[in-house]
C-alpha positions in Angstrom: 6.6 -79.8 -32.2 5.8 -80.0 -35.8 3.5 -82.6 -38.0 4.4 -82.8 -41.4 2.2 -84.3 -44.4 3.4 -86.8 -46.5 -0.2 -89.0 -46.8 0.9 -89.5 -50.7 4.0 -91.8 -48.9 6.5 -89.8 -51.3 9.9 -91.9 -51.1 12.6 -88.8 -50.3 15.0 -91.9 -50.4 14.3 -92.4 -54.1 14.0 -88.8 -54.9 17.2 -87.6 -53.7 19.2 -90.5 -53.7 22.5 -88.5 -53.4 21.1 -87.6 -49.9 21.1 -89.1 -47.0 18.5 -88.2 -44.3 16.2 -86.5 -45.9 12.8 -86.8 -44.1 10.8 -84.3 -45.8 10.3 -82.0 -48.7 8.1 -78.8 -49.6 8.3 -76.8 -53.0 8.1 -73.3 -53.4 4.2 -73.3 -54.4 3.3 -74.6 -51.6 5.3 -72.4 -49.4 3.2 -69.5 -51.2 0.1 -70.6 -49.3 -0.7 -69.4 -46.0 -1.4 -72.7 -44.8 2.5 -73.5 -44.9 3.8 -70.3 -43.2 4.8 -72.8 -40.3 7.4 -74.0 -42.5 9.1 -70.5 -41.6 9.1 -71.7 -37.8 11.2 -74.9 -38.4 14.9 -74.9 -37.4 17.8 -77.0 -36.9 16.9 -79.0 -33.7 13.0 -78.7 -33.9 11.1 -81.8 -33.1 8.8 -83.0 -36.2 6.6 -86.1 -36.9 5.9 -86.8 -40.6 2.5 -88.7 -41.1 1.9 -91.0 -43.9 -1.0 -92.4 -45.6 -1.2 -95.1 -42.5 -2.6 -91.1 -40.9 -0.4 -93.1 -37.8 1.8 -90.7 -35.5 4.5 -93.1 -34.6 8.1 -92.0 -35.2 9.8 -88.3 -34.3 12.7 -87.0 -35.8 15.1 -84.0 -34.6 16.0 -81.5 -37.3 19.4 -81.6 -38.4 19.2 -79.0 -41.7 16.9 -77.3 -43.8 17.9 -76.3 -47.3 17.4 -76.0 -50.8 18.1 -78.8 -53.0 18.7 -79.5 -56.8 15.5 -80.8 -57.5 13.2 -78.5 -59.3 8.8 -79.1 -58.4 6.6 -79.9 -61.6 5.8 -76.5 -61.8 9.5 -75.3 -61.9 10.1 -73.5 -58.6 12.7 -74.7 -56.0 12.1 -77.6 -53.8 13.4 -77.5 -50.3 13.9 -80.4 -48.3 13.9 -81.1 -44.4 17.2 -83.1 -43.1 16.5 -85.2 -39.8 17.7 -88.2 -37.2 14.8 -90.5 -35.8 14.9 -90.1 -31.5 12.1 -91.3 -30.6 8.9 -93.7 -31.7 5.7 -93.8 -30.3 4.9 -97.4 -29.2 2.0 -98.2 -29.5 1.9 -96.1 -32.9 -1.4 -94.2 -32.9 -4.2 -92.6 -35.0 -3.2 -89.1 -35.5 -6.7 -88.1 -35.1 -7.2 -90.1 -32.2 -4.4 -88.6 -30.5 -4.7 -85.0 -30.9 -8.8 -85.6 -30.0 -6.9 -87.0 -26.7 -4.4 -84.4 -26.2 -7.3 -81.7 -27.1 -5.1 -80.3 -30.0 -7.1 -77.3 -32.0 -5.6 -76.3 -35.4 -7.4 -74.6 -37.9 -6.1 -76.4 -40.6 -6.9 -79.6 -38.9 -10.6 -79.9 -39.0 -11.1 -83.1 -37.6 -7.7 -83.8 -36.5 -6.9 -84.3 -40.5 -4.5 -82.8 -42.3 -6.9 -80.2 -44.6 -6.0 -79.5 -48.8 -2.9 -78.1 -49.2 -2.2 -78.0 -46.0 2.0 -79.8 -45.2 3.3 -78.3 -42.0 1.8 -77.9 -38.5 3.0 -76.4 -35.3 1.8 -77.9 -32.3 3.6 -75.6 -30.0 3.5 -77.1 -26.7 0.0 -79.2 -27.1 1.9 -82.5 -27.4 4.5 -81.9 -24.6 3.2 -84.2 -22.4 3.3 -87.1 -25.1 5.5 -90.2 -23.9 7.8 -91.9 -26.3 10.4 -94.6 -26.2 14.0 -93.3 -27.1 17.1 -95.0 -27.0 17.6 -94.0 -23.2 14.4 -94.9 -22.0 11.0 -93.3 -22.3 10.9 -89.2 -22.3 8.2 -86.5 -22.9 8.3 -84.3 -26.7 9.1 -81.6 -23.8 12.0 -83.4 -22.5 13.3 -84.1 -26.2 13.0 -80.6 -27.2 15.0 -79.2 -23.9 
């Protein structure tokens, strides 16, 4: 299971609104820095969380695509974007730090359970398997979503 980092709240509705389900979005800079290389892990049917400012984990999404799209970053490299359905929320929503103190998650570019500069894409592995969540069919584990 991935988080992603969108604290800024970009609107990938209004930036690529020839799109439709776009959930996410990384540019090529960014991918240059070690702190990304997660990015390489995602893949069509990968379970992801994007956090906004609200620093709140509360909805998942499963991937659907990953590809490059026409819009080009400020510094002029390609920007690639993260296609994905909503499956399943977390009710109550909760404080990402809060969470992953209670689940015992250890990242290194999570110091304090915040997301740390530059860093946009984390792989939980398995820490976050046992994680309840209401879907459409009743509630499920992150495990039982991923199988």
């Amino acid at each position: 299971m991935f988080l992603l980092n969108n604290i800024h709240d970009k609107n990938y509705k209004k930036c690529y609104p020839t799109e439709s389900d776009v959930i996410f979005d990384i540019s090529e800079k960014q991918l240059a820095s070690a702190k990304n290389a997660a990015w390489n892990e995602l893949k069509e049917g990968s379970i992801v969380c994007v956090v906004t400012s609200t620093r709140r984990v509360s909805t998942f999404c499963k991937v659907t695509a990953i590809k490059s799209v026409e819009e080009i970053d400020s510094d002029g490299g390609e920007m690639f974007a993260l296609f994905g359905v909503v499956i399943a929320k977390l009710m109550p929503e909760s404080n990402m730090g809060l969470l992953l103190s209670k689940f015992s998650v250890k990242h290194q570019y999570l110091p304090s359970n915040k997301f740390s500069v530059g860093f946009h894409v984390a792989d939980l592995g398995t820490e976050l398997d046992t994680l309840k969540v209401k879907t459409r069919s009743g509630a499920k584990t992150i495990s039982e979503l991923k199988g």
